[in-house]
DOTI-188591 format. One line per 8 residues: number of its first residue (from 1); for each residue x, y, z of C-alpha. Coordinates in Angstrom, 2 decimals. Layout:
N
NUM> X Y Z | ...
REM end
This chain:
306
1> 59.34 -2.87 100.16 | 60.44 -6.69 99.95 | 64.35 -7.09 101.32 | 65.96 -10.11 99.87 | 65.36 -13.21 102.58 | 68.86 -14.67 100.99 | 72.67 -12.98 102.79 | 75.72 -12.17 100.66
9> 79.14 -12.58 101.56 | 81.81 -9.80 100.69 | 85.45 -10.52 101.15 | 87.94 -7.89 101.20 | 91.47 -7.51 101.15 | 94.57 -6.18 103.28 | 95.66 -3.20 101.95 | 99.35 -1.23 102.64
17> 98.89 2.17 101.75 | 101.55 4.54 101.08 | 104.44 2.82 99.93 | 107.14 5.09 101.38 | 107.01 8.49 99.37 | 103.35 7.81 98.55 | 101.97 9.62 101.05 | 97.70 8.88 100.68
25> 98.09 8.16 97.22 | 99.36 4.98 96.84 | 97.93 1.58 98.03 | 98.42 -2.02 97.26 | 95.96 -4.50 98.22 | 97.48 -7.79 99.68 | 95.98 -11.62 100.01 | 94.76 -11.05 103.56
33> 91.25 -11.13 103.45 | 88.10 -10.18 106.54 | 85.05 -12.13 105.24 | 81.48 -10.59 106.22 | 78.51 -12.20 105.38 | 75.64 -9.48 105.40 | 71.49 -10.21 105.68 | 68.38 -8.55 106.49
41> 66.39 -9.43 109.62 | 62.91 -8.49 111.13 | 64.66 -5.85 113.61 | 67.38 -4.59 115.39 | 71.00 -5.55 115.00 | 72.93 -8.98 115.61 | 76.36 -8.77 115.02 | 79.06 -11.93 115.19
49> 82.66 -10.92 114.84 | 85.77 -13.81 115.17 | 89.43 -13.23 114.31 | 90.57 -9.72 114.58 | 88.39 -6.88 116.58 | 86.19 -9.92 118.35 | 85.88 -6.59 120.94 | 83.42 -4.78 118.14
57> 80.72 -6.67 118.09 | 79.07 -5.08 121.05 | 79.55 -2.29 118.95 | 75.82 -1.66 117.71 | 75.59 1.37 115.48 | 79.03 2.48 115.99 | 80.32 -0.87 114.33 | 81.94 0.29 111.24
65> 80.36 -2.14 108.59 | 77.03 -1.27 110.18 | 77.85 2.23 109.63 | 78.85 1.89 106.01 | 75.84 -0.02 105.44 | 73.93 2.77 106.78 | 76.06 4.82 104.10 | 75.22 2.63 101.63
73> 71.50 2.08 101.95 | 71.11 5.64 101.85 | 72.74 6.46 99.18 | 70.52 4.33 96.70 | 67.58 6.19 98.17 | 65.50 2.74 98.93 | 65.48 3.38 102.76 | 67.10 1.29 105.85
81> 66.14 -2.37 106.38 | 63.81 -3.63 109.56 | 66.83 -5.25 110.58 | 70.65 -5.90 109.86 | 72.83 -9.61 110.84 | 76.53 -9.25 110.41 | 78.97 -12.49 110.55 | 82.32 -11.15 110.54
89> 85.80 -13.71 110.31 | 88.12 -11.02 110.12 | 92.15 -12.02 109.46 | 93.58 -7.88 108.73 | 94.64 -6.44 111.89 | 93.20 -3.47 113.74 | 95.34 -0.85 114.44 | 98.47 -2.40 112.50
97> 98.30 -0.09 109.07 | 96.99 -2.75 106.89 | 93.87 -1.46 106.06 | 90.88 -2.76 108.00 | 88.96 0.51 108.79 | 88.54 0.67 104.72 | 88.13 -2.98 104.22 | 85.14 -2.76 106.73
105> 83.56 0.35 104.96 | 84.09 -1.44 101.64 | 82.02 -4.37 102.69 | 79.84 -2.57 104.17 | 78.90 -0.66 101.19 | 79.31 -3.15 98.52 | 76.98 -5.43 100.83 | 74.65 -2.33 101.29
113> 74.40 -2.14 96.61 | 74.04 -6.28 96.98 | 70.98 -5.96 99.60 | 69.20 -2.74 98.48 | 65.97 -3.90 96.77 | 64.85 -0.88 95.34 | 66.11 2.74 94.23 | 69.10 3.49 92.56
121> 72.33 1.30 92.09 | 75.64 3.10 92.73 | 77.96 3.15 90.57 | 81.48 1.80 91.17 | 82.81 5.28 91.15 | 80.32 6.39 93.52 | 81.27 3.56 96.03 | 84.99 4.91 95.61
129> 83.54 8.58 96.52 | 81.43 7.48 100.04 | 84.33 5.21 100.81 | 86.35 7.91 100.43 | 84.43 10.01 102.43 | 83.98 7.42 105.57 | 87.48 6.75 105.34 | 88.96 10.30 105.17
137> 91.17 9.12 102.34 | 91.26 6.97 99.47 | 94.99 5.00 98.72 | 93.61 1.95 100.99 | 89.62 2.10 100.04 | 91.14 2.39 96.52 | 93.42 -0.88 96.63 | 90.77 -2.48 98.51
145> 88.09 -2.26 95.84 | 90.25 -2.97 92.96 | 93.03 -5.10 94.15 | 96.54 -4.55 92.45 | 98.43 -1.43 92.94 | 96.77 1.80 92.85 | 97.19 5.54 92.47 | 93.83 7.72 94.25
153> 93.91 11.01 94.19 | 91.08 13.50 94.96 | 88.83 15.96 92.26 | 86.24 18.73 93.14 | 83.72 15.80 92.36 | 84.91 13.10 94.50 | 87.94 10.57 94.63 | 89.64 9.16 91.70
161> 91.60 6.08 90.71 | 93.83 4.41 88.22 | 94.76 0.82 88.98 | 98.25 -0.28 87.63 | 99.49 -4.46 87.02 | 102.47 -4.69 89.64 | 105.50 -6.40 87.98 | 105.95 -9.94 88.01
169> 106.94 -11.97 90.79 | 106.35 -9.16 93.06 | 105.50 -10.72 96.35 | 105.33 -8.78 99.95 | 106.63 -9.59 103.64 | 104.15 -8.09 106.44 | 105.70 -7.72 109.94 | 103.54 -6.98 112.45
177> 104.51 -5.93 115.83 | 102.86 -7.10 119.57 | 101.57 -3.42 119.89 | 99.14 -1.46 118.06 | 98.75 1.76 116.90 | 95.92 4.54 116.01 | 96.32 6.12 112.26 | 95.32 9.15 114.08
185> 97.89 9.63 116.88 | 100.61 9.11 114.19 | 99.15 11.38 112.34 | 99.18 14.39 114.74 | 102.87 13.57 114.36 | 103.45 15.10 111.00 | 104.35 18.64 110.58 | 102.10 21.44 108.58
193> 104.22 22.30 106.30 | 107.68 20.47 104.70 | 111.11 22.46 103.21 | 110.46 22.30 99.56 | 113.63 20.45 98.53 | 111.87 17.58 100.40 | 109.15 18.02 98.52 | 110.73 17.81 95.58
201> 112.98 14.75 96.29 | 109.48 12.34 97.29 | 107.97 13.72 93.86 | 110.98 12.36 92.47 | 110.95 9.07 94.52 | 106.98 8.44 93.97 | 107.89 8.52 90.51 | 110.97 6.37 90.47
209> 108.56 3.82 92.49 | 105.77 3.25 90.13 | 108.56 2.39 87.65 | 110.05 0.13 89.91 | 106.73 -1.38 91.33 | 105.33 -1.76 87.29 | 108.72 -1.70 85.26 | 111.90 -2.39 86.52
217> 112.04 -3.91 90.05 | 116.02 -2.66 90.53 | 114.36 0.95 91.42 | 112.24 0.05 93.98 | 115.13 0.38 97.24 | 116.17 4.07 95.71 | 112.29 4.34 94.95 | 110.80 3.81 98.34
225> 112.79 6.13 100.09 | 110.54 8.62 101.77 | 110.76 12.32 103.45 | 107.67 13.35 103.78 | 106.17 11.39 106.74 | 108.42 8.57 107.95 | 111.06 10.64 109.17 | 108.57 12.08 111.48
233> 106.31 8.85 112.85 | 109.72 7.61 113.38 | 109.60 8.46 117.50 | 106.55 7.10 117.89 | 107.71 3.60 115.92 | 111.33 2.72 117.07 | 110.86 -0.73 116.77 | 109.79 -0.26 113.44
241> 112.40 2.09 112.46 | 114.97 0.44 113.17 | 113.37 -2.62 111.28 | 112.96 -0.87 108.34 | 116.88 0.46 108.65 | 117.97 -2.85 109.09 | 116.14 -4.45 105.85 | 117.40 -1.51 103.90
249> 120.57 -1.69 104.70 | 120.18 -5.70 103.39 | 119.06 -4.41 100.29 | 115.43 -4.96 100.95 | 112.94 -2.06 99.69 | 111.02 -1.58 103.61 | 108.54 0.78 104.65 | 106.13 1.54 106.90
257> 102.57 0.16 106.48 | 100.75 3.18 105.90 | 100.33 4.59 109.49 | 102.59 1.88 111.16 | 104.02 0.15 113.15 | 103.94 -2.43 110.72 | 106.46 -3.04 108.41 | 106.03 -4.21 104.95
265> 108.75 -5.02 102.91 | 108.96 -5.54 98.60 | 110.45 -8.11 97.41 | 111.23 -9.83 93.84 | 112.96 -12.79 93.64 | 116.44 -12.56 92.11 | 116.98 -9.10 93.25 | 115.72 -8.25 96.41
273> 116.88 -11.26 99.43 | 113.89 -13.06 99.88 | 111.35 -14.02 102.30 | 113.30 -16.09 105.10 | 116.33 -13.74 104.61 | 114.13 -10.96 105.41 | 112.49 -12.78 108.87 | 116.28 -13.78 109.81
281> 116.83 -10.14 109.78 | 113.75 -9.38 111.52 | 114.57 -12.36 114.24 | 117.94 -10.16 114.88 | 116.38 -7.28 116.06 | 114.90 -8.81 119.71 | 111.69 -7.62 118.90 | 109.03 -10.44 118.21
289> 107.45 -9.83 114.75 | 104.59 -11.69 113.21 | 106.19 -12.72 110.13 | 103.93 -12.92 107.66 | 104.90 -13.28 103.45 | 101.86 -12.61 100.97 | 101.15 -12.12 97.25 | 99.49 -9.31 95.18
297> 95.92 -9.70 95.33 | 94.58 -9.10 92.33 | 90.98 -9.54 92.18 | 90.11 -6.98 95.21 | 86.62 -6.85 96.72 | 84.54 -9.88 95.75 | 80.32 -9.88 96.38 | 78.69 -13.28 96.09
305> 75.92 -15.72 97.73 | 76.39 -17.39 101.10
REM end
């Protein structure tokens, strides 16, 4: 079997998943981008990671990209490479609810379809299903491969997706807090079962979101409100919380970034305050918060040459 001599570079974006009364269905995909640039080599592994998670690339096997790749390569049925070299620049966070663990499997996938040589090619939907799988969800792998605002939901044959054009002028403020924290102590947080009238009023508010996020920007403060799992990851986050209060309170549609502790908050000019009213608020608090405003990305994973 001849690998290609020649790397390829996959870039993938943030991704907030959620949304408030989205609970693992909805994700937006944000222009904050880890950069991996994937090749073949004789043997073994060699793995360079800068920027966020520097600590993972001692990781060998266990590295997450390496382990999608694995995914990958096996899933087209043309066997493992001799060898595999990562270079990593990663900018999304680890441990911050921004996406990271399925921007990693994406790459490692899509870089797995770029490399393969022989066997079969998956399919876009296919990709969705194993990242789905790796992941345990799909709202972020979902955003992440697609960019814009998504809806994932799951079938007997695998994970689903529709990807929806956000309104205009929507734009996003990220703040991220000094601490980190795991997706999956937060979610040992959240009860088994919810009273139905809860239930009932996120159904209502997931709704009243996609209009606001698509349609009518007015509806998205009354249409991120959320009962199913903030209330409850709310001990664990004060900081956060009380963030969140104080933007909403302001007027400003804020959430928690899918697992937390960061904070993202919606924003469209001309009727939601804006960027520096929202860090002003943020400074108020006497927690230090990485401030960080971004756009909509649009265009979501991206394979190419190095």
């Amino acid at each position: 079997m001849s690998w290609p001599g020649q790397p390829v570079t996959v870039r993938t974006p943030a991704t907030s998943a959620n949304l408030g009364p989205g609970f693992d269905a909805l994700g937006l995909a944000l222009t904050l981008y880890d950069v991996v640039e994937a090749r073949i080599i004789p043997a073994g592994l060699d793995i360079e990671v800068s920027g966020a998670g520097e600590d993972t690339a001692t990781a060998g096997e266990d590295h997450l990209v390496v382990q999608a790749m694995r995914a990958g390569f096996g899933a087209t049925g043309g066997g493992q490479p001799p060898g595999i070299g990562l270079r990593c620049v990663n900018a999304i966070p680890h441990g911050y609810g921004l996406g990271s663990s399925a921007g990693a499997i994406v790459a490692g996938l899509l870089a797995a379809r770029a490399l393969a040589p022989g066997g079969r090619a998956m399919t876009d939907a296919e990709v969705l299903h194993l990242a789905t799988r790796l992941e345990g969800h799909p709202d972020n792998v979902a955003a992440c491969l697609t960019g814009g605002l998504t809806i994932a939901w799951t079938t007997a044959s695998g994970a689903r997706t529709a990807r929806l054009q956000p309104a205009c002028g929507l734009e996003t403020v990220v703040f991220i807090p000094e601490r980190s924290l795991s997706t999956a102590q937060t979610r040992l947080l959240l009860p088994a079962a919810v009273p139905h009238a809860d239930a009932a009023a996120n159904s209502a508010r997931a709704a009243l979101l996609i209009a606001g996020l698509t349609v009518d920007p007015a509806l998205l403060l009354a249409g991120t409100e959320d009962l199913l799992h903030q209330p409850y990851r709310a001990p664990a986050m004060p900081a956060t919380a009380g963030l969140i209060g104080r933007l909403r309170a302001a007027g400003v549609p804020a959430v928690v970034s899918g697992a937390g502790p960061s904070v993202l908050a919606l924003t469209v000019p001309g009727v939601h305050p804006g960027p520096e009213a929202c860090a002003a608020i943020a400074a108020q608090t006497g927690v230090t918060w990485q401030v960080t405003p971004l756009r909509v990305d649009l265009a979501g994973a991206t394979v190419g040459p190095s």
